[in-house]
Backbone bond lengths (Angstrom), bond angles and torsions (degrees), N, CA, C in turn:
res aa  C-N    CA-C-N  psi(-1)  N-CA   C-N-CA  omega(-1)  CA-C   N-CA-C  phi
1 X - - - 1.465 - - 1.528 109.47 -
2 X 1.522 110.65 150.41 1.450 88.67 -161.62 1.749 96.43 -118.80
3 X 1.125 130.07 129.33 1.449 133.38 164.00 1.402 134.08 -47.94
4 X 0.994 124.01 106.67 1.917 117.65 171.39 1.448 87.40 -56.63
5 X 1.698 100.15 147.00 1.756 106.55 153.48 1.417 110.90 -114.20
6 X 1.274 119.54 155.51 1.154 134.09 -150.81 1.409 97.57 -129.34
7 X 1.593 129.91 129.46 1.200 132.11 173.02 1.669 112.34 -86.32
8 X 0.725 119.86 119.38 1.667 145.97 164.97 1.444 102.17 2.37
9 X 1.569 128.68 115.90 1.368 110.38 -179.80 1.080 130.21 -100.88
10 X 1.325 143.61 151.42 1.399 151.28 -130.81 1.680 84.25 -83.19
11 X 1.854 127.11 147.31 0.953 135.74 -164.72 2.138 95.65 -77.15
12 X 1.350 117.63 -8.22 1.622 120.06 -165.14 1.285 94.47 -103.37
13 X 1.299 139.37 -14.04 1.210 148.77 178.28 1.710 120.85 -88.84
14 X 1.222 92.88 -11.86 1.940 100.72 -175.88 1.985 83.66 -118.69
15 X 1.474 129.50 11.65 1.160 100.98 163.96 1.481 99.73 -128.77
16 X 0.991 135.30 34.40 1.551 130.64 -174.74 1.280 117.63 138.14
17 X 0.967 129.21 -35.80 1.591 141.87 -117.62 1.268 118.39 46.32
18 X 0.998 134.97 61.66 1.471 134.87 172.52 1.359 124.30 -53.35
19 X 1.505 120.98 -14.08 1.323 136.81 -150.34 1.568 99.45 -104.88
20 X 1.639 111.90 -25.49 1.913 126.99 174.42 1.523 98.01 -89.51
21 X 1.559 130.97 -16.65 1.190 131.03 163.70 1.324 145.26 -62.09
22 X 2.169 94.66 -52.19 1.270 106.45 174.80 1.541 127.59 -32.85
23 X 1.252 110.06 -82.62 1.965 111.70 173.82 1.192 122.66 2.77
24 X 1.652 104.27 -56.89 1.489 117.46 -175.09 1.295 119.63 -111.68
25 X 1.302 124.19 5.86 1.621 116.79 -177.24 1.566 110.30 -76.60
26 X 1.439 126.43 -2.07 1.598 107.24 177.20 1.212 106.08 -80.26
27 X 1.475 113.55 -28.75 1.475 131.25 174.50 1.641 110.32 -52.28
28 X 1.172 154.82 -25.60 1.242 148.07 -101.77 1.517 74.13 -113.24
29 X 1.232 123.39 172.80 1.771 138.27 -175.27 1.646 86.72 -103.49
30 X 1.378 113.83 -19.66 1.918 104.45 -170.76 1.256 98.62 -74.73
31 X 1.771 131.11 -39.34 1.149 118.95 -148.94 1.857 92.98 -63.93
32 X 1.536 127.79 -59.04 1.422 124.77 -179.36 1.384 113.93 -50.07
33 X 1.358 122.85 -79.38 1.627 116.32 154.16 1.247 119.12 6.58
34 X 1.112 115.36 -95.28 1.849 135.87 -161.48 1.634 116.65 -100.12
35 X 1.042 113.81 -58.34 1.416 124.07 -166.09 1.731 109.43 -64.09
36 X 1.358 97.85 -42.26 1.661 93.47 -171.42 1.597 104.62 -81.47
37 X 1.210 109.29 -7.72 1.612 98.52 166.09 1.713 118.49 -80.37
38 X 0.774 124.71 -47.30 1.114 113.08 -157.95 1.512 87.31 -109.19
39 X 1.408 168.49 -13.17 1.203 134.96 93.88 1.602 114.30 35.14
40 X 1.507 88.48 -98.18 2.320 104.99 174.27 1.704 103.45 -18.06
41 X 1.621 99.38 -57.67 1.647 113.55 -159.23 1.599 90.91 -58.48
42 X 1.029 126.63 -57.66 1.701 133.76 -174.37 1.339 100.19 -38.24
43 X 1.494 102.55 -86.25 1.454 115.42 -178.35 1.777 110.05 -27.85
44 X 1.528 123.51 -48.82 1.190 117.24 175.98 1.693 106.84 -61.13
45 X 1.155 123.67 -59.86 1.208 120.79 -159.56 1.703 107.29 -54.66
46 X 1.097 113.36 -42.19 1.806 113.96 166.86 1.088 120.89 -16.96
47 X 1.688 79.11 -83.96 1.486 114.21 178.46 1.533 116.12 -28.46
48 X 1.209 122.40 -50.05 1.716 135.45 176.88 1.267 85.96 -63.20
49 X 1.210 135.99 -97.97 1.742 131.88 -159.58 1.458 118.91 -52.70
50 X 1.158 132.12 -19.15 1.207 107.61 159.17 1.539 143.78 -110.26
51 X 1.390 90.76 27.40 1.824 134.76 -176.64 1.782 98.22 -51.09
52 X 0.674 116.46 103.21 1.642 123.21 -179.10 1.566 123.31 133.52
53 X 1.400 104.93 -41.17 1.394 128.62 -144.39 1.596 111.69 -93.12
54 X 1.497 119.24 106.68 0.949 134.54 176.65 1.702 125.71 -4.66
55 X 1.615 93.84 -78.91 1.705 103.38 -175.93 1.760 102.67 -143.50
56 X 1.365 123.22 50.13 1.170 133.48 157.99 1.848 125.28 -14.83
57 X 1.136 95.62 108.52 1.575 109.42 -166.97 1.684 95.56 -88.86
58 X 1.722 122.44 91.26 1.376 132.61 179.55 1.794 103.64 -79.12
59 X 1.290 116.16 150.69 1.493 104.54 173.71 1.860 99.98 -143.19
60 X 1.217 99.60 134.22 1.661 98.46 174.60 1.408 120.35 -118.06
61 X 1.331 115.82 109.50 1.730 127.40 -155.72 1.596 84.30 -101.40
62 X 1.686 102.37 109.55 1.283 149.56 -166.93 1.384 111.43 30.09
63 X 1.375 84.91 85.77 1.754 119.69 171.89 1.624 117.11 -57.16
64 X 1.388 112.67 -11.14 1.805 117.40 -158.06 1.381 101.92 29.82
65 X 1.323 117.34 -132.76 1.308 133.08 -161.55 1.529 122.01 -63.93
66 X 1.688 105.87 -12.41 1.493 107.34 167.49 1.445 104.17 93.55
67 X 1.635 122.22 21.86 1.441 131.42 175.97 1.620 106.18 -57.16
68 X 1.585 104.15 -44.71 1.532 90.94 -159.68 1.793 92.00 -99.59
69 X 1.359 114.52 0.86 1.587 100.18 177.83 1.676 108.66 -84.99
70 X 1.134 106.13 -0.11 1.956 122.98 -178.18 1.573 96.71 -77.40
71 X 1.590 109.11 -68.50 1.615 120.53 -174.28 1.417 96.92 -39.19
72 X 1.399 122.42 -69.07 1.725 137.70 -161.30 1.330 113.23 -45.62
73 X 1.630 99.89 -39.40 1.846 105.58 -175.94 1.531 100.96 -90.28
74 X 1.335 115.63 -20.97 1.876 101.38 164.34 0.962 92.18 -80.97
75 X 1.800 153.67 -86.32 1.449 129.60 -146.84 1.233 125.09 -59.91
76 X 1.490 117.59 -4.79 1.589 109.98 176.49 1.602 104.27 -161.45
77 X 1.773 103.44 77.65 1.591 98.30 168.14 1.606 128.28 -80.02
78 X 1.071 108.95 35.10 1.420 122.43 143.32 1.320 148.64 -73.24
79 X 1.251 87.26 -42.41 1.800 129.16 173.99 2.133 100.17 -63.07
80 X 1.601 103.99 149.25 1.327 101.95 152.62 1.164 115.13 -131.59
81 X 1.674 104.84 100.58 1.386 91.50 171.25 1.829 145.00 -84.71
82 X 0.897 115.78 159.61 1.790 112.41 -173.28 1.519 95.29 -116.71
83 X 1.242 92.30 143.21 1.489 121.17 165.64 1.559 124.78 -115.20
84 X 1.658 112.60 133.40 1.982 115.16 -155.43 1.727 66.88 -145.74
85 X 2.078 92.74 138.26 1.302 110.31 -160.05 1.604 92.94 -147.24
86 X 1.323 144.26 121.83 1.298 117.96 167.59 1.930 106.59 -91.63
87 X 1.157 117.78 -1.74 1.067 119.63 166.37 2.015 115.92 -82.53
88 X 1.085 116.21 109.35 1.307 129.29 160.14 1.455 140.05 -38.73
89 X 1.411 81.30 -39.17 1.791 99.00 167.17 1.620 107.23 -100.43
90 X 1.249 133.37 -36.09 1.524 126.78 159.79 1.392 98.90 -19.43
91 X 1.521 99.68 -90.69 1.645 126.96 -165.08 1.932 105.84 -25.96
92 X 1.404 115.36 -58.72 0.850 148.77 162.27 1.330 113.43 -13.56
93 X 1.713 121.94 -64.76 1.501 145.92 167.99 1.142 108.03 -59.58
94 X 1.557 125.94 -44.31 1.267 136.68 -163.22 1.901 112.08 -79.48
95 X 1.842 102.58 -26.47 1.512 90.00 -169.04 1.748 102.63 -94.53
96 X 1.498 95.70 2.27 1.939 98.85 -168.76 1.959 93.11 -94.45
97 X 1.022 109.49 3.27 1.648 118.18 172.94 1.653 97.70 -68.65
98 X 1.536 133.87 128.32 0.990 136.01 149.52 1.611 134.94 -56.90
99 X 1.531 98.70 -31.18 1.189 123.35 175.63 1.843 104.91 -72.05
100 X 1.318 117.46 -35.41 1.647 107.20 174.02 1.586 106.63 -102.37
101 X 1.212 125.10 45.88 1.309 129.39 172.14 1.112 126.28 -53.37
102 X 1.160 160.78 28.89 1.866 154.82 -125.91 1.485 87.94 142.86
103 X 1.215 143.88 -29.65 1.173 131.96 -152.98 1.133 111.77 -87.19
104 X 2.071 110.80 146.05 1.412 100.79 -168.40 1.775 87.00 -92.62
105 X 1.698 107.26 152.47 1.392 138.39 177.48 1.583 110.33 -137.45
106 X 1.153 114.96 98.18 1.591 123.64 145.95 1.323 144.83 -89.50
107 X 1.319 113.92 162.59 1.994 101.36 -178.46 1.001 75.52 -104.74
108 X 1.570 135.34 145.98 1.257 141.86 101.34 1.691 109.57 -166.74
109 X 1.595 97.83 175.29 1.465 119.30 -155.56 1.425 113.79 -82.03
110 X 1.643 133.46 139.21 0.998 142.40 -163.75 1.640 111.87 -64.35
111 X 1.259 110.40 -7.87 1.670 114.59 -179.79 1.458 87.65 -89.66
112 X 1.326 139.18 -65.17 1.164 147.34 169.83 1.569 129.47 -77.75
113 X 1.471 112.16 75.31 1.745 109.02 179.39 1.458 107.39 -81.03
114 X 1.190 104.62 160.70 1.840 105.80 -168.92 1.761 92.21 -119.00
115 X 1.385 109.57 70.13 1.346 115.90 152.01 1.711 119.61 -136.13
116 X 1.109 102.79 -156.97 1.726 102.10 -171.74 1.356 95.14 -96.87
117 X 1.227 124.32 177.85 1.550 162.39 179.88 1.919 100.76 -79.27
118 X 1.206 107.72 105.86 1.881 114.95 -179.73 1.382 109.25 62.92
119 X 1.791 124.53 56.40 1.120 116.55 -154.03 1.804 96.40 -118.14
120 X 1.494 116.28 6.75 0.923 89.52 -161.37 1.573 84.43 -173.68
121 X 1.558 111.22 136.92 1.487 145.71 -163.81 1.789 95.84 -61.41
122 X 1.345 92.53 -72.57 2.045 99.71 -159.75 1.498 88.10 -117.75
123 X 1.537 122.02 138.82 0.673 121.31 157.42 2.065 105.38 -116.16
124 X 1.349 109.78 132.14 1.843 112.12 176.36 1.549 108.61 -123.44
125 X 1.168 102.14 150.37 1.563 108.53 -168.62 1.621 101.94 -141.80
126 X 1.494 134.72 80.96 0.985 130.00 -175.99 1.685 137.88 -96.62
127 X 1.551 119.22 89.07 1.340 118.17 157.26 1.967 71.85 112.28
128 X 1.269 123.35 22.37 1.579 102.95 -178.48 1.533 93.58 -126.44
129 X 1.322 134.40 -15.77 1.422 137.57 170.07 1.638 113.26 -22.08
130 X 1.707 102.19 -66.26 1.453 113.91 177.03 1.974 131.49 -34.09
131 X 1.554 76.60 -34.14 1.415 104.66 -155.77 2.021 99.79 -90.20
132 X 1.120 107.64 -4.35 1.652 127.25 175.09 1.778 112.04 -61.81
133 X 1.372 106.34 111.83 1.502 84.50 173.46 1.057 121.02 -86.83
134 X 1.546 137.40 4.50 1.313 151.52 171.04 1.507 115.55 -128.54
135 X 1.109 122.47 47.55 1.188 133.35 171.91 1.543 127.92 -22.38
136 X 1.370 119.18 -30.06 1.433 139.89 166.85 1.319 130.74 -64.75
137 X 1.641 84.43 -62.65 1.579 111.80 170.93 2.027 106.52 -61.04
138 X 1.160 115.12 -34.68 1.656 111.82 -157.34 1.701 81.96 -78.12
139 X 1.403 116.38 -43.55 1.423 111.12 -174.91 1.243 113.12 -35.30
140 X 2.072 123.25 -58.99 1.032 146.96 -128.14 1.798 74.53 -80.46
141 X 1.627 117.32 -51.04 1.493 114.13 -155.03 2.100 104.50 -73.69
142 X 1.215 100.62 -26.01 1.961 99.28 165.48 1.312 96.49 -60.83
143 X 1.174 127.12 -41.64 1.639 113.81 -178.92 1.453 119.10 -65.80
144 X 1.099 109.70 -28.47 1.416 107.33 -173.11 0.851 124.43 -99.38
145 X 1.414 132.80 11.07 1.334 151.30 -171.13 1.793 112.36 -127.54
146 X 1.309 105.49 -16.17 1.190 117.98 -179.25 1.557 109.64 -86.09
147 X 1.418 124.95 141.77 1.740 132.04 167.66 1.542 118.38 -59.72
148 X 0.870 135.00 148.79 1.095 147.13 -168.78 1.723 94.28 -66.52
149 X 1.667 123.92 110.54 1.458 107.33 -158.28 1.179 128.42 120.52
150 X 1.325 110.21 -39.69 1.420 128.51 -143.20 1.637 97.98 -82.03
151 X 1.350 106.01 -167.71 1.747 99.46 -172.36 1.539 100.83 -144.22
152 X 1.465 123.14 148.48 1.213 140.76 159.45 1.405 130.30 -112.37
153 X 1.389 108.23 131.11 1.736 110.15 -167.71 1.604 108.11 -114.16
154 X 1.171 115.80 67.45 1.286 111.61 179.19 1.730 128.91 -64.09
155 X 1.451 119.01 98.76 1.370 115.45 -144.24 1.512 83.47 -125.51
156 X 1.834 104.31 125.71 1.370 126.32 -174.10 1.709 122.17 171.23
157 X 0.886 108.70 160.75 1.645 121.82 175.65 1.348 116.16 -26.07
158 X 1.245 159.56 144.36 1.637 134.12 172.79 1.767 84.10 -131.87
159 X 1.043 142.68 152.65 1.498 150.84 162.52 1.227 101.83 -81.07
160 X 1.346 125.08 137.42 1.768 128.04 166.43 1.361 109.56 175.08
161 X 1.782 85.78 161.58 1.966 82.13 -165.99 1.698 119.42 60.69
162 X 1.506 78.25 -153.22 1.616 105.56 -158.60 1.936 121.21 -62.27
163 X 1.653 94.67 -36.94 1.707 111.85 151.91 0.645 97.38 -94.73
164 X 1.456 172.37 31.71 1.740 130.87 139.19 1.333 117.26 -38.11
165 X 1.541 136.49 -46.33 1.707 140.43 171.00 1.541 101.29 -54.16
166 X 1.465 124.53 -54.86 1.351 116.79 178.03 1.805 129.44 -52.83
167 X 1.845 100.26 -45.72 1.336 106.38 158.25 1.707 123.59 -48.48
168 X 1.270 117.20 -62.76 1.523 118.06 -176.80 1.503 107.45 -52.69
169 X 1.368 118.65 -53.48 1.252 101.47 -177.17 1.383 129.97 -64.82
170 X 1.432 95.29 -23.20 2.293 93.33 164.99 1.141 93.42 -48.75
171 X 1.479 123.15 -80.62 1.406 115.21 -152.81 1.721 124.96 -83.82
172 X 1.361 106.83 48.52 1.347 117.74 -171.77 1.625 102.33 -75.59
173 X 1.468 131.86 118.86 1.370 130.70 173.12 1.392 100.95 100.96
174 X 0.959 128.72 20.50 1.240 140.62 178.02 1.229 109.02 -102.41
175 X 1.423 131.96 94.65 0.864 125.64 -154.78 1.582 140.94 -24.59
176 X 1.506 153.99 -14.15 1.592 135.79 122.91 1.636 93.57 -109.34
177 X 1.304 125.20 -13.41 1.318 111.64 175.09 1.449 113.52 103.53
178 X 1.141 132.46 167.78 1.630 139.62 147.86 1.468 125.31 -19.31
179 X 1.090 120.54 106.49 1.238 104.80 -179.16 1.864 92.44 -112.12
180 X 1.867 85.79 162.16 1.798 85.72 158.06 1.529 145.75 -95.99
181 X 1.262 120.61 -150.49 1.513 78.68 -175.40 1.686 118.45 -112.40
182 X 1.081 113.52 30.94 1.261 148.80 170.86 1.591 112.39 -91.14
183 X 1.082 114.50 -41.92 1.126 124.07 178.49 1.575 102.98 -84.19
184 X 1.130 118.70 -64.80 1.723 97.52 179.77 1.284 120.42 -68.91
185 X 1.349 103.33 -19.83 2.514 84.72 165.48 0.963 92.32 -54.06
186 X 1.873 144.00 -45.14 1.280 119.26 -115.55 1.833 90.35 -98.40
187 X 1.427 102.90 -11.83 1.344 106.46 -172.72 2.237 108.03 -98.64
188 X 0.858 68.39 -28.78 2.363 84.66 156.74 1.683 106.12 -62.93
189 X 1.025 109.77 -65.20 1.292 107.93 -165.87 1.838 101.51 -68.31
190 X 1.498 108.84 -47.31 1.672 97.96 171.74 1.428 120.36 -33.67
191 X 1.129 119.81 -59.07 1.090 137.40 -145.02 1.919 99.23 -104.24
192 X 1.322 103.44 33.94 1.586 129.26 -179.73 1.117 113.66 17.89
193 X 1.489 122.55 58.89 1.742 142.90 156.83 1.518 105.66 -87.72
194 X 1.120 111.43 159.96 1.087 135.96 160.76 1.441 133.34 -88.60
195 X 1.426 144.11 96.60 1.739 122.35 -132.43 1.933 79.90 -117.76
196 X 1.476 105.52 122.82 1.352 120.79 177.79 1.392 122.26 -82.32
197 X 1.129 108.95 -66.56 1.743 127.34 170.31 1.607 121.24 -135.07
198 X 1.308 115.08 161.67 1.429 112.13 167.35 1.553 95.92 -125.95
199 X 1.590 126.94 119.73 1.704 137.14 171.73 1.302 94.40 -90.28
200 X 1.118 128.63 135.51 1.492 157.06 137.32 1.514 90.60 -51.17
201 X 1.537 102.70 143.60 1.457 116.55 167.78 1.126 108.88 -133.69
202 X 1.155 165.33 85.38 1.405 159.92 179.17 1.905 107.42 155.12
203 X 1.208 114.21 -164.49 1.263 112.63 149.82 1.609 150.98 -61.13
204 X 0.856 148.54 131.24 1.383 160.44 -176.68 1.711 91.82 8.34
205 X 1.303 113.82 -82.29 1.518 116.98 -171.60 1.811 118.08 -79.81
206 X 1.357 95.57 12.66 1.733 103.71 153.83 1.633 120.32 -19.68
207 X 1.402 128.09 113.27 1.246 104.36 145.66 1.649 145.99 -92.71
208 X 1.580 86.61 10.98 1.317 93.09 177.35 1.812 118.00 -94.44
209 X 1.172 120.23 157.87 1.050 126.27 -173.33 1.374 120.14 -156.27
210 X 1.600 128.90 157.12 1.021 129.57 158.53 1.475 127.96 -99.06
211 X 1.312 113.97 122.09 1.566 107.43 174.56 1.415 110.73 -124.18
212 X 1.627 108.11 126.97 0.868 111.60 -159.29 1.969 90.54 -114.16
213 X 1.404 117.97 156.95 1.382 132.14 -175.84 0.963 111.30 -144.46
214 X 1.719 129.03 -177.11 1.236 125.09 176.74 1.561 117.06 -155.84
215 X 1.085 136.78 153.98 1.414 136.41 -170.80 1.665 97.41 -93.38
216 X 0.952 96.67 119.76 1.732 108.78 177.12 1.423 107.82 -52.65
């Protein structure tokens, strides 16, 4: 039997196509809707952890267009934050922003971040977790990039209760998908974090949440 071969697919293509998105995603009715709320919540939660701290190295594991790395550098121009994109054309939108001018912006994938070893205070990852094709592994790399201390805001869908079947199946093909929340302690603690709290963001039967951890 004979095999088609298949050339290697672009890292924006195994998460959506994000890259046929960029152009128009500031435009989207979600970013006002959805995004700028719990965004705010991010931006607050920072803000608390890096309350003291000189020149705070923020990092946003797949930032797209750099919406919430804009908010971060108005609520705290002290801070430097970085932006990690596996979309090409995201990144792209994000460095022609005047408002992220100085700012560092990379393409690459949450299993693989292209920074140094304890490079960086907070690391937040919002509503792009799902979309991970190694969900374990990207954990292992927030760890390794994080200071001894440092903090992680893992902000995304959690499955539970009565929708948990309804949640997973939104995000079916999404790259590993929804997990619950059993499943990501169990993948926090692998990947030798410390898992602090999980915040509800929305209403009562919210599935979104914040979980925040910490590098020992």
């Amino acid at each position: 039997m004979r095999h088609r071969l298949h050339a290697p697919r672009h890292p924006s293509d195994r998460y959506g196509d994000f890259d046929a998105w960029a152009p128009s995603y500031d435009r989207s009715p979600l970013q006002r809707l959805f995004f700028d709320r719990v965004h705010g919540e991010v931006v607050r939660a920072v803000v608390a952890l890096v309350r003291g701290m000189e020149a705070p190295v923020v990092l946003d594991v797949g930032c797209g267009t750099g919406r919430l790395l804009e908010r971060l550098r108005e609520a705290l121009p002290q801070a430097s934050p970085v932006g990690v994109d596996a979309s090409a054309q995201m990144i792209a939108v994000a460095r022609a922003k005047p408002a992220l001018a100085g700012v560092r912006l990379e393409v690459g994938e949450s299993e693989s971040l292209p920074l140094d070893d304890a490079s960086c205070d907070v690391v937040v990852s919002t509503v792009s977790f799902h979309h991970w094709a190694r969900q374990a592994d990207g954990l292992r790399e927030c760890r390794r990039v994080l200071r001894p201390g440092g903090a992680l805001l893992l902000v995304d869908f959690f499955a539970r209760g009565l929708l948990a079947p309804v949640v997973r199946r939104f995000a079916a093909g999404h790259g590993s998908g929804v997990r619950d929340e059993g499943e990501v302690l169990r993948m926090i603690a692998g990947a030798e974090l410390q898992a602090r709290s999980l915040t509800r963001v929305g209403p009562p039967l919210s599935p979104m949440g914040i979980l925040a951890a910490a590098r020992p």
